[in-house]
KEKE-3310 file (N, C-alpha, C; in steps of 0.2 Angstrom, whole numbers, plus 5000, padded with zeros to 4 digits):
npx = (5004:5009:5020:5011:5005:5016:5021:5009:5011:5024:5018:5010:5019:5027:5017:5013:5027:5027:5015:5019:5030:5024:5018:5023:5029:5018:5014:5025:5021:5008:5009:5003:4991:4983:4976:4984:4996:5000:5008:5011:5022:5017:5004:4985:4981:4989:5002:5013:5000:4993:4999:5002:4990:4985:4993:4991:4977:4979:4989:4981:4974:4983:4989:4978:4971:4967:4974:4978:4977:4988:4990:5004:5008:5020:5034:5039:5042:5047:5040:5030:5042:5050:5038:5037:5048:5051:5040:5034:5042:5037:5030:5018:5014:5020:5028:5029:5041:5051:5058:5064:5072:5081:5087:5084:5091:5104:5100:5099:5087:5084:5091:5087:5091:5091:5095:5090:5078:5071:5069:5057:5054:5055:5045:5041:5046:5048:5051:5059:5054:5052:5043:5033:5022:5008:5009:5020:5035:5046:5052:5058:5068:5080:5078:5072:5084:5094:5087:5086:5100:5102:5095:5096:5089:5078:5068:5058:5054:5044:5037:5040:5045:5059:5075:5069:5065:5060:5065:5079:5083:5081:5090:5104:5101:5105:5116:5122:5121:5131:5127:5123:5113:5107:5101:5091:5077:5070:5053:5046:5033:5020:5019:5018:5007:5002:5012:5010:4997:5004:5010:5002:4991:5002:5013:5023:5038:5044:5041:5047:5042:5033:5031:5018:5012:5009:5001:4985:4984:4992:4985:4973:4979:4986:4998:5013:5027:5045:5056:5061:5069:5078:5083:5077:5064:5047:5034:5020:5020:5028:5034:5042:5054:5070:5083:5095:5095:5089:5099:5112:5115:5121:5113:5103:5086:5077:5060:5058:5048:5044:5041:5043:5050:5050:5066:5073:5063:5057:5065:5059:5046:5049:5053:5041:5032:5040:5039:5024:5023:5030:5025:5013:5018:5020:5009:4994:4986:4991:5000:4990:4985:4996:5000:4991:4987:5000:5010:5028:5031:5041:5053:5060:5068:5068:5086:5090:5085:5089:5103:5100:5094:5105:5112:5107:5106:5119:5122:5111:5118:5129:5126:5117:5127:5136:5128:5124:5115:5115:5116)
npy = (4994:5005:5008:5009:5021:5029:5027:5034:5045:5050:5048:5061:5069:5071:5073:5086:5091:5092:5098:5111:5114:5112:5125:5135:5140:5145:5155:5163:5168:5173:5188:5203:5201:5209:5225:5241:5253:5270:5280:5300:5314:5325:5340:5336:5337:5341:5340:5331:5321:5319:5311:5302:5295:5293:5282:5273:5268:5262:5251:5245:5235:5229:5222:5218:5222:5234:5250:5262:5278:5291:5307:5312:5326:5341:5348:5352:5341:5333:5324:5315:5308:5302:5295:5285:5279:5273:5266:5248:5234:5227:5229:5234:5243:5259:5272:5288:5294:5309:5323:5331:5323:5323:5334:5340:5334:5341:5351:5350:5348:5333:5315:5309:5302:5295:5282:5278:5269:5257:5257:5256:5261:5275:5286:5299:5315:5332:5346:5364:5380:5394:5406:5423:5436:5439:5450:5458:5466:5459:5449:5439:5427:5430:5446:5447:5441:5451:5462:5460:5463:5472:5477:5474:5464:5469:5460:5450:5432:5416:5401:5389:5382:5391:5383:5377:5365:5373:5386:5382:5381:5393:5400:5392:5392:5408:5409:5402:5411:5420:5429:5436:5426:5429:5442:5440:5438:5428:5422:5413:5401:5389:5381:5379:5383:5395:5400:5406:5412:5422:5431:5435:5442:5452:5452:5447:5444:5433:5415:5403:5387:5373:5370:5361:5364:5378:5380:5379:5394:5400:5396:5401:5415:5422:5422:5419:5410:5410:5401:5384:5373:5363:5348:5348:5353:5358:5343:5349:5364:5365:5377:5383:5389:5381:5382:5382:5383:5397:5403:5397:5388:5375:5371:5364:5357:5348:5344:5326:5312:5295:5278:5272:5260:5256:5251:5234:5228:5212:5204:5197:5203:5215:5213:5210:5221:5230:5225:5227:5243:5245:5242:5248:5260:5261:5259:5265:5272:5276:5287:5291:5300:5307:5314:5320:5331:5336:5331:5326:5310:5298:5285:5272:5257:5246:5246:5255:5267:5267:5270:5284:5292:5294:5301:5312:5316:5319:5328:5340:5342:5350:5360:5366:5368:5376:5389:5393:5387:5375:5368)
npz = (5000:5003:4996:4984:4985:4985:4972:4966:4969:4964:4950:4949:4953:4940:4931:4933:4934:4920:4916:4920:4911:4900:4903:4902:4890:4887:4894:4892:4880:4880:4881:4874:4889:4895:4899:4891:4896:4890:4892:4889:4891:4888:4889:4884:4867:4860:4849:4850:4859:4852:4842:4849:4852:4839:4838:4848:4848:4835:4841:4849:4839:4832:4845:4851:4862:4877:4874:4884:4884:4893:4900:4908:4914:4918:4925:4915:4906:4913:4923:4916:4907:4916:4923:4915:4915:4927:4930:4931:4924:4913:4901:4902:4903:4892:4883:4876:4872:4869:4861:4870:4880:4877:4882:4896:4906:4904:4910:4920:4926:4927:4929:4919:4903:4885:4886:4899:4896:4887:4871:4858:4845:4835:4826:4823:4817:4815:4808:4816:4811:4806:4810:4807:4811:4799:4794:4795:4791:4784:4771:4769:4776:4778:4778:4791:4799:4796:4801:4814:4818:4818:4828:4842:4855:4852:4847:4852:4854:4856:4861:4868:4885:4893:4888:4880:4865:4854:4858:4858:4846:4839:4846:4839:4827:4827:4833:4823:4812:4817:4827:4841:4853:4864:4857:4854:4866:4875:4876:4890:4886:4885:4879:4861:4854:4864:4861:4848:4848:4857:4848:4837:4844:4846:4855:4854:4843:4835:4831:4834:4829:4823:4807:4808:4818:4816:4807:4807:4809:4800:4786:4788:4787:4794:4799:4793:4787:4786:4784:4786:4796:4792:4780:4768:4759:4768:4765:4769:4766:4752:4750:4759:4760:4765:4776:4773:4760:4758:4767:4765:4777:4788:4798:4806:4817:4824:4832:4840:4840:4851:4856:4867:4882:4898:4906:4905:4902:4895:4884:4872:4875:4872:4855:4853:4853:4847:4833:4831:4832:4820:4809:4812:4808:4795:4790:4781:4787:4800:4791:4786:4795:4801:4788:4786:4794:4794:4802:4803:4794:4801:4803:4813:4818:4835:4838:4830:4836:4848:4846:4838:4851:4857:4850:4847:4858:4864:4852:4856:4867:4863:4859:4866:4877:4871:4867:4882:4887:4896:4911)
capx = (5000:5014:5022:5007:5007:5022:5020:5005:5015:5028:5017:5007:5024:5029:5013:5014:5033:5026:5011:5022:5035:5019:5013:5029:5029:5009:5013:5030:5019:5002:5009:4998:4984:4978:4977:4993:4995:5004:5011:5013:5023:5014:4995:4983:4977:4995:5005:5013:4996:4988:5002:5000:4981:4981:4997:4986:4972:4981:4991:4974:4974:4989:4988:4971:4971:4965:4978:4974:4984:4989:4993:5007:5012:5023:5043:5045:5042:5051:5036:5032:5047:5050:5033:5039:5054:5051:5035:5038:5047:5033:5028:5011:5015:5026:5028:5031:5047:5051:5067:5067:5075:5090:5091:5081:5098:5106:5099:5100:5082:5084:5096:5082:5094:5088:5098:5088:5075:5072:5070:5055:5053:5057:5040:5039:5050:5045:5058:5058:5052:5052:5033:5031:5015:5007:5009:5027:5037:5051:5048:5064:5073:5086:5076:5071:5090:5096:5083:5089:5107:5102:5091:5096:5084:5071:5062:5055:5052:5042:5035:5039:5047:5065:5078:5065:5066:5064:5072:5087:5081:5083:5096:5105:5101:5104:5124:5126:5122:5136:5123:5120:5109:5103:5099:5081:5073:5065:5049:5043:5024:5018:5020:5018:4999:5000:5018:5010:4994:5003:5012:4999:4992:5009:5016:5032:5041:5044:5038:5051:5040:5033:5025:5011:5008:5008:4998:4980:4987:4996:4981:4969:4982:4988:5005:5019:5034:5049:5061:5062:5077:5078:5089:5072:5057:5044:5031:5016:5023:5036:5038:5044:5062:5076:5087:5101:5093:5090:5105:5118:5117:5117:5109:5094:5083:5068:5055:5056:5044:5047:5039:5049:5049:5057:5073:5075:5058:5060:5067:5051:5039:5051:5052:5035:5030:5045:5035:5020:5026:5034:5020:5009:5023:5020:5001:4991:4980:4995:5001:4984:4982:5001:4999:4981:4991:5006:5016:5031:5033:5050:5054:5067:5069:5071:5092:5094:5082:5095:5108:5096:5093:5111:5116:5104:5109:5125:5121:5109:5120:5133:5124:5116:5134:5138:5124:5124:5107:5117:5121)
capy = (5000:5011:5008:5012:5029:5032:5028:5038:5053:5050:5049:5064:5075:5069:5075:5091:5097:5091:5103:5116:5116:5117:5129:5140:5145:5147:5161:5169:5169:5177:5196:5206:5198:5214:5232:5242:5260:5271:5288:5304:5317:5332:5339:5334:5343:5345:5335:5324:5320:5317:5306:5296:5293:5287:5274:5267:5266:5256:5247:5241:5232:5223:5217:5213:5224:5240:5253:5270:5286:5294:5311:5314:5332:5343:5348:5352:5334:5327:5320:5311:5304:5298:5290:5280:5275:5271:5258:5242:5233:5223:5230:5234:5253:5262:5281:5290:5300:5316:5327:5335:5319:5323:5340:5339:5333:5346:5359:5348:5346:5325:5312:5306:5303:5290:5277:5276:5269:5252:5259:5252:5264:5281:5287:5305:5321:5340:5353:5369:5383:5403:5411:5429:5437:5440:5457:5457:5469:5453:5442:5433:5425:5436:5453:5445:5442:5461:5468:5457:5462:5481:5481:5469:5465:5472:5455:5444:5425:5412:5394:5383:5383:5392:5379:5370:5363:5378:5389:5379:5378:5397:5400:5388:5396:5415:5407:5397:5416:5425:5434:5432:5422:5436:5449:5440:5439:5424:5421:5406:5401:5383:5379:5381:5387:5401:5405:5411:5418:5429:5433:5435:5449:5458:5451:5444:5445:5429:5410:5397:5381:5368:5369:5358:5368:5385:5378:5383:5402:5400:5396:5408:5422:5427:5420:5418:5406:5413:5395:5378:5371:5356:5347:5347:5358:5351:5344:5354:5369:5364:5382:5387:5387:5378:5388:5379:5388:5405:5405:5394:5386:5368:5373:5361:5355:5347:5340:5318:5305:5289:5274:5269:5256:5255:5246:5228:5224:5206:5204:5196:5208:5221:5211:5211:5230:5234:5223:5230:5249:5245:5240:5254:5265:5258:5257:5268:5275:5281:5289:5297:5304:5311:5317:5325:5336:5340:5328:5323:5301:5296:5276:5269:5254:5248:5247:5260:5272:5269:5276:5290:5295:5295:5303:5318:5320:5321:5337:5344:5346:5352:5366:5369:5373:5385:5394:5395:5384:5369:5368)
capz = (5000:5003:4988:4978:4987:4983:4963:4963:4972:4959:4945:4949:4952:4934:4926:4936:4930:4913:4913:4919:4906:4895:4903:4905:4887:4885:4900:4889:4873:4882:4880:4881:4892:4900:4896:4891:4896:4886:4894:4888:4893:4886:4890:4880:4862:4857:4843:4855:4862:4845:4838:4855:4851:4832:4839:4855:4844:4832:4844:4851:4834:4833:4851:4853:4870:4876:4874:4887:4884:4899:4900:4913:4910:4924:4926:4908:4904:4917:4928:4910:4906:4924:4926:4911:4918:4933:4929:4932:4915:4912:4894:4901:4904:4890:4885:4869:4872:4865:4862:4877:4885:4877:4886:4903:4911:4901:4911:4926:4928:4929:4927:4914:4895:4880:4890:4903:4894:4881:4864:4853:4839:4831:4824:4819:4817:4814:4810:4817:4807:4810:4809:4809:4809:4792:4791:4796:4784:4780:4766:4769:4783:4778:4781:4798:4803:4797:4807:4822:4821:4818:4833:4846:4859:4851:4844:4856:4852:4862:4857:4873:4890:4895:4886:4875:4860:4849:4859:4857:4838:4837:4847:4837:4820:4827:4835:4817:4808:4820:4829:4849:4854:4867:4853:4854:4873:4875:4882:4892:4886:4889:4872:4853:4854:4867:4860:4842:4848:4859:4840:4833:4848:4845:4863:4852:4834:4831:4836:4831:4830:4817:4802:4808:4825:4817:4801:4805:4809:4791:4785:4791:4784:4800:4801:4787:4787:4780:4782:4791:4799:4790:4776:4761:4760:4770:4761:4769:4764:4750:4746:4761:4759:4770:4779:4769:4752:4762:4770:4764:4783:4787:4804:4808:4822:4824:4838:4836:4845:4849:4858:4872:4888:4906:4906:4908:4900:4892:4875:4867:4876:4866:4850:4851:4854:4842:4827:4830:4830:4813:4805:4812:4804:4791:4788:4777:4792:4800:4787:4779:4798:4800:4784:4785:4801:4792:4805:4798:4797:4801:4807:4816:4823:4842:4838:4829:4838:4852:4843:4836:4854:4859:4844:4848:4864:4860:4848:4860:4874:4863:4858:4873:4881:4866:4871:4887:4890:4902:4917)
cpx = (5004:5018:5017:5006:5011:5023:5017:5008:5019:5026:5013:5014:5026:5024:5012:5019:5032:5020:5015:5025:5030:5018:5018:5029:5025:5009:5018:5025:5012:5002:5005:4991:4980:4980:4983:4991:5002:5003:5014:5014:5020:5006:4993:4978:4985:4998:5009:5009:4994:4990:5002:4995:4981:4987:4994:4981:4975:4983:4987:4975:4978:4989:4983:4969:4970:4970:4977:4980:4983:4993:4997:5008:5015:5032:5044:5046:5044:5045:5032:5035:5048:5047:5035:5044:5055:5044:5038:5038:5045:5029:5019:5010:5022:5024:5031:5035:5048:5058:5070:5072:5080:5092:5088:5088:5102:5107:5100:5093:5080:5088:5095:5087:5090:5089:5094:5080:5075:5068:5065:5054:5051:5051:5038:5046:5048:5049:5055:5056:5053:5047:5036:5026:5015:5009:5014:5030:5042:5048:5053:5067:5081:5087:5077:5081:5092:5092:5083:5095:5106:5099:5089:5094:5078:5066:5063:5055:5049:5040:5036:5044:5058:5070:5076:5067:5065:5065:5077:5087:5082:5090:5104:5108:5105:5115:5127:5129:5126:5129:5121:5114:5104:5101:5092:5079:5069:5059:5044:5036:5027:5016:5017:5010:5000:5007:5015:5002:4996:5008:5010:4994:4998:5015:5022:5032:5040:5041:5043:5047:5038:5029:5019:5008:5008:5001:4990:4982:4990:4989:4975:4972:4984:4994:5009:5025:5038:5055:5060:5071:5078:5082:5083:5066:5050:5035:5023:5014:5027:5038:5039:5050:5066:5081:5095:5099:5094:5097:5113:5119:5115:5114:5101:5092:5077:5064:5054:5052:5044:5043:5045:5047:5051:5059:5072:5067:5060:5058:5062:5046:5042:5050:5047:5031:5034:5040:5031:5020:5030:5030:5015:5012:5024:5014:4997:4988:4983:4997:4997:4985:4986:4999:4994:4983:4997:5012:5020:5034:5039:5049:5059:5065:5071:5081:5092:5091:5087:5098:5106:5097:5101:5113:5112:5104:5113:5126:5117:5113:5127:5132:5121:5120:5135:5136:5122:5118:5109:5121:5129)
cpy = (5006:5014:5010:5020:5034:5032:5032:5045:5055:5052:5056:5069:5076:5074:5083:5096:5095:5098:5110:5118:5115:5124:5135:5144:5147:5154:5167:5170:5174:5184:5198:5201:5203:5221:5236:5252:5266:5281:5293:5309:5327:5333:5337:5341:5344:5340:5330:5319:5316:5311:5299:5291:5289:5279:5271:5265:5260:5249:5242:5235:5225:5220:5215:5216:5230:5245:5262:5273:5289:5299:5313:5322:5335:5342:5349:5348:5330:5324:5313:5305:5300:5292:5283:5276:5272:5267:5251:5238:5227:5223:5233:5242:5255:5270:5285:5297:5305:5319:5330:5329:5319:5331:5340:5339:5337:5352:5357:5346:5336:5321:5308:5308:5296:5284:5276:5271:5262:5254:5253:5257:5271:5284:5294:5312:5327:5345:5358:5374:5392:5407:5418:5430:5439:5446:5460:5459:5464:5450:5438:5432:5430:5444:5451:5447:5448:5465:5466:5461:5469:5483:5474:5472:5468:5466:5450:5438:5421:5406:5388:5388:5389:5385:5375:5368:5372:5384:5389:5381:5385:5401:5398:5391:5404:5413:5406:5404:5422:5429:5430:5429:5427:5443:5447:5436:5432:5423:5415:5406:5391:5378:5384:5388:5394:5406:5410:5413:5424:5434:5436:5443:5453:5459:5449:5445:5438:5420:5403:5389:5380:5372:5368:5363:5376:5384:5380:5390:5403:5401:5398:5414:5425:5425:5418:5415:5409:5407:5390:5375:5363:5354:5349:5351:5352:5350:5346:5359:5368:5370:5387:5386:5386:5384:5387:5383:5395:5406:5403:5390:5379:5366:5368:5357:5354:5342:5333:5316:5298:5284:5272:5265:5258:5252:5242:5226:5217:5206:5203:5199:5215:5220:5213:5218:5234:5232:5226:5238:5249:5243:5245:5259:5265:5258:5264:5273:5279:5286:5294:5302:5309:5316:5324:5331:5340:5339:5325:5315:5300:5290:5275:5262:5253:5249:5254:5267:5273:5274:5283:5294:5296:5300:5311:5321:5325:5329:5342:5346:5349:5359:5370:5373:5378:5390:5397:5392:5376:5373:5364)
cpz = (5000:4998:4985:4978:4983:4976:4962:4964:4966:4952:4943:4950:4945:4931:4929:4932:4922:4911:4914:4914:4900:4895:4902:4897:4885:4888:4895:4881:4873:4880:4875:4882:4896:4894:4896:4893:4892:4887:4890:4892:4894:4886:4882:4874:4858:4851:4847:4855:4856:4840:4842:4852:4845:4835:4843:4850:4837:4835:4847:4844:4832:4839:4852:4862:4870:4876:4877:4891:4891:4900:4906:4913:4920:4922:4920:4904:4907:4920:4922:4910:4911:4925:4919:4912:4923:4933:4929:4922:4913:4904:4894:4904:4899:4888:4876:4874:4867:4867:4868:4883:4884:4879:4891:4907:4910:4906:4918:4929:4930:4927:4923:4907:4893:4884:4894:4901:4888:4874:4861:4848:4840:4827:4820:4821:4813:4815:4814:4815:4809:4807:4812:4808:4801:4787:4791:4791:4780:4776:4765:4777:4783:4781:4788:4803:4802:4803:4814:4824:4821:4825:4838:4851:4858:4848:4850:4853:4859:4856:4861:4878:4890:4892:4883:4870:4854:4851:4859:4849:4836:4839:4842:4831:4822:4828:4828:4810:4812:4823:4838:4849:4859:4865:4852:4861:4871:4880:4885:4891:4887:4883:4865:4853:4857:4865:4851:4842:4852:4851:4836:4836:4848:4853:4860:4846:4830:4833:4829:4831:4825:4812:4804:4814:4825:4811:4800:4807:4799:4786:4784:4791:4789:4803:4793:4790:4784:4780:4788:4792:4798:4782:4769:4765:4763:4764:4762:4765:4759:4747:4750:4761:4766:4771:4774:4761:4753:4763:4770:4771:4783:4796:4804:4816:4821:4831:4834:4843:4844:4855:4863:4880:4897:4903:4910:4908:4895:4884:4871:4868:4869:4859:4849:4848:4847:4833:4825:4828:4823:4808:4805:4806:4799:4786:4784:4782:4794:4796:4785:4787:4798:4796:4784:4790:4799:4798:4800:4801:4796:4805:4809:4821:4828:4842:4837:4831:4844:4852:4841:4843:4858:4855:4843:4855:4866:4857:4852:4866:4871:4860:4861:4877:4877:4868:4874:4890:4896:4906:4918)
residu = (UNK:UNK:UNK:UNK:UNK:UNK:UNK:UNK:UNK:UNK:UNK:UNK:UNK:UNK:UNK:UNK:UNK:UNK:UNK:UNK:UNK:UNK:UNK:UNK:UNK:UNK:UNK:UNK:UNK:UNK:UNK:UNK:UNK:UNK:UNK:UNK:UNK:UNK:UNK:UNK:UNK:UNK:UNK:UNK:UNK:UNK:UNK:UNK:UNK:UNK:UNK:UNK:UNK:UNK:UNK:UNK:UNK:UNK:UNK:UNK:UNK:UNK:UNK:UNK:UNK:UNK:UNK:UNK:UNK:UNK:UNK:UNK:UNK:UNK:UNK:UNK:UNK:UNK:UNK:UNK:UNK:UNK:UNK:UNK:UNK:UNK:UNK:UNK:UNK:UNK:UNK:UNK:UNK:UNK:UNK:UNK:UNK:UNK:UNK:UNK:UNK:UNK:UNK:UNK:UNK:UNK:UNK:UNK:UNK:UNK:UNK:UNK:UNK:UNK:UNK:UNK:UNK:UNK:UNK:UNK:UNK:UNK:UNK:UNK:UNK:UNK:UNK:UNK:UNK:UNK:UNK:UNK:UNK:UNK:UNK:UNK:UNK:UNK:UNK:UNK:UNK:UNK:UNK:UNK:UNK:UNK:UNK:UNK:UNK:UNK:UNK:UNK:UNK:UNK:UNK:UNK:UNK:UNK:UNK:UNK:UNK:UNK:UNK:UNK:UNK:UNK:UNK:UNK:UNK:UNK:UNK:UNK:UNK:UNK:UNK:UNK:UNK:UNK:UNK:UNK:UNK:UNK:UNK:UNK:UNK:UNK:UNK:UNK:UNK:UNK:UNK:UNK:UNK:UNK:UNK:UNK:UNK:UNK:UNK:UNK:UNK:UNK:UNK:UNK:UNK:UNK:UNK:UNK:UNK:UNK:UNK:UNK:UNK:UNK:UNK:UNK:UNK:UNK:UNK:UNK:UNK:UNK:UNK:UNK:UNK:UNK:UNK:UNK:UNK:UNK:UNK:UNK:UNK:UNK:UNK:UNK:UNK:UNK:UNK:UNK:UNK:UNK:UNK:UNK:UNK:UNK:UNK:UNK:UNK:UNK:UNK:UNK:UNK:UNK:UNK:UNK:UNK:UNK:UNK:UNK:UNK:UNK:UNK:UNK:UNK:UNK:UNK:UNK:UNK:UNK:UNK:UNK:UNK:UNK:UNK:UNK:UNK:UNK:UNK:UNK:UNK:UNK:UNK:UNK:UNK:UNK:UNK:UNK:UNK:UNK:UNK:UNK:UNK:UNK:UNK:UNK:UNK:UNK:UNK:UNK:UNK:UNK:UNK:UNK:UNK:UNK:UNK:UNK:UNK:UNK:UNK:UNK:UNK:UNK:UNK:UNK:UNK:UNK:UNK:UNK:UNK:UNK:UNK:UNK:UNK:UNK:UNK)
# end
């Protein structure tokens, strides 16, 4: 009797680590089995926010799971960025990165760079641009800078926070045309939108920001582009001209976004995420909405998004020092 105990015990531990090693890869193959959140950095309404919304919604697609955007906003981007790096590295919270991670640490506001983060794709990029109001005597990026260098200090610019991205963007352009970077006052607004309506009210001269985020102002006749900071005319506008035609300059910057995880999510949950994000970016719907917005598609896979974000770091903090915008 003892013995047969002991068979059964035996046969029923057998059939146990049998189901298990079934079951072990049924459990690494499940991702996603629940709903996925997908953090942004930035309020909602904005081009960030907006490029978020058509990828969850796709994403929905591809994985078969709910996908719910999560506006973090706060610090400049840093409350953002953070909350996506610091989630647990489960694949079931990830976060659309934005250029500012390669200057936040820059400025000293966090110890937050690309690196801290697992790389799944590279999605979209939007040069910088330089709106004036419509009625504005320049008709060249040309007139614009004589009338800088003749009468410094007297042109204001806004379009995001203290060290942001197209502050840097004109700074950048204003250093590359010998011209100080403090001959135009910058003024901190809360982004693109409230920096070219106060532009538009006569509170500033100029509003360094995208194509797409000045576009209905453009539009509606109430704002003029005179060039974009980019290598080819963009194809919203393709007859605003590049700063490189204007000006012989090979001065460029632009605001990128990019899908990204915590660190030390597991390699097949990455594969995974990385797949699908490449096929989105891929997909027509993308594409028509981007488009339909006059965001610009750019892809990059998980590898070489890495490198992309290193590799924009890298340039951003080294223009940032020239300047005088890092700490």
């Amino acid at each position: 009797m003892k013995a047969s105990k002991i068979r059964r015990a035996l046969v029923s531990a057998a059939l146990l680590s049998l189901a298990s090693a079934w079951a072990a890869p049924a459990l690494a193959q499940a991702y996603p089995s629940r709903p996925i959140t997908l953090i942004v950095p930035w309020g909602a309404g904005g081009g960030t926010d907006a490029t978020a919304r058509i990828i969850g919604s796709l994403l929905e697609k591809e994985l078969g799971q709910p996908v719910n955007v999560v506006n973090r906003t706060g610090g400049s981007g840093v409350v953002g960025h953070a909350a996506i790096a610091s989630a647990p590295p489960d694949g079931y919270t990830i976060g659309m990165a934005t250029v500012e991670i390669g200057m936040m640490h820059w400025q000293g506001l966090t110890e937050l760079s690309g690196a801290s983060y697992t790389p799944i794709g590279l999605v979209n990029a939007d040069p910088a641009g330089v709106q004036v109001r419509a009625d504005a005597p320049y008709k060249t990026i040309q007139d614009l800078l004589t009338a800088i260098k003749a009468n410094p200090g007297k042109f204001k610019a806004s379009g995001t926070g203290q060290g942001g991205i197209w502050h840097l963007a004109l700074a950048g352009l204003l250093r590359d045309q010998k011209i100080d970077p403090a001959a135009v006052p910058w003024v901190p607004s809360n982004g693109a939108a409230p920096g070219l309506q106060d532009m538009v009210a006569g509170g500033i001269e100029i509003a360094p920001v995208s194509l797409p985020e000045a576009r209905s102002l453009i539009d509606a006749g109430k704002v003029k582009s005179l060039a974009i900071m980019a290598d080819k005319p963009a194809a919203l506008y393709p007859n605003v001209p590049t700063v490189k035609a204007a000006l012989g300059s090979n001065w460029t910057m632009a605001a990128w976004r990019g899908i990204v995880a915590p660190k030390g999510i597991p390699k097949d949950v990455q594969d995974k995420l990385a797949a699908a994000i490449g096929k989105i970016a891929a997909s027509k719907e993308y594409n028509e909405f981007m488009t339909s917005r006059g965001f610009g598609v750019i892809y990059a896979p998980a590898d070489e998004f890495g490198r992309f974000m290193a590799k924009s770091d890298a340039e951003l903090g080294a223009t940032m020092k020239a300047v005088g915008l890092a700490k």
